[in-house]
N, C-alpha and C positions, 0 to 999 in steps of 0.2 A: 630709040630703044629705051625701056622702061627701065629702073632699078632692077626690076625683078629678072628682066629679060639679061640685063648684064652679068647678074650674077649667076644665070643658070648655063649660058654661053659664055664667059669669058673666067668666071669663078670669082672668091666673092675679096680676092686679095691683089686682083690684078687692079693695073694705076687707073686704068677708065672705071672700073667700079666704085673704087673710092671715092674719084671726082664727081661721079653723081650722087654718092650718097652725101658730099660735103653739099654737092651744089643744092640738093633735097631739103637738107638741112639749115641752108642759108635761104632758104625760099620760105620753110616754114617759122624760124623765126623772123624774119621781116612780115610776112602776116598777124602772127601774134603780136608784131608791136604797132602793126595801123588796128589790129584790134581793138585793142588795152589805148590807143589814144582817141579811137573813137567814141570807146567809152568815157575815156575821161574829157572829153571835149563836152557831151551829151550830158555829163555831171556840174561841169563849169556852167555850159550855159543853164540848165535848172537851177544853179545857184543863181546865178545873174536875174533870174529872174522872179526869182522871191521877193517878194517886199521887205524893206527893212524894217525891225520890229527894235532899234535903236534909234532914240532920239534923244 
């Protein structure tokens, strides 16, 4: 059952709606942080691989 399907069958204050919208919630922040690290992973290594202009 979908978010949406929960809260139009069950209402949007009952304990199963909740816990999909927490579990929704904890799904979409752990994507935004393999995001945000795969960015920064893909910034690391383009550092690593600049020449250094220090000598």
């Amino acid at each position: 059952m979908t978010l949406t399907d929960s809260i139009r069958v069950l209402g949007k204050d009952h304990p199963n709606t909740l816990a999909s919208r927490n579990n929704l919630a904890g799904t979409r922040q752990k994507a935004e942080a393999v995001q945000h690290g795969s960015t920064a992973t893909s910034a690391t290594e383009a550092a690593l691989q600049k020449p250094s202009t220090a000598d």
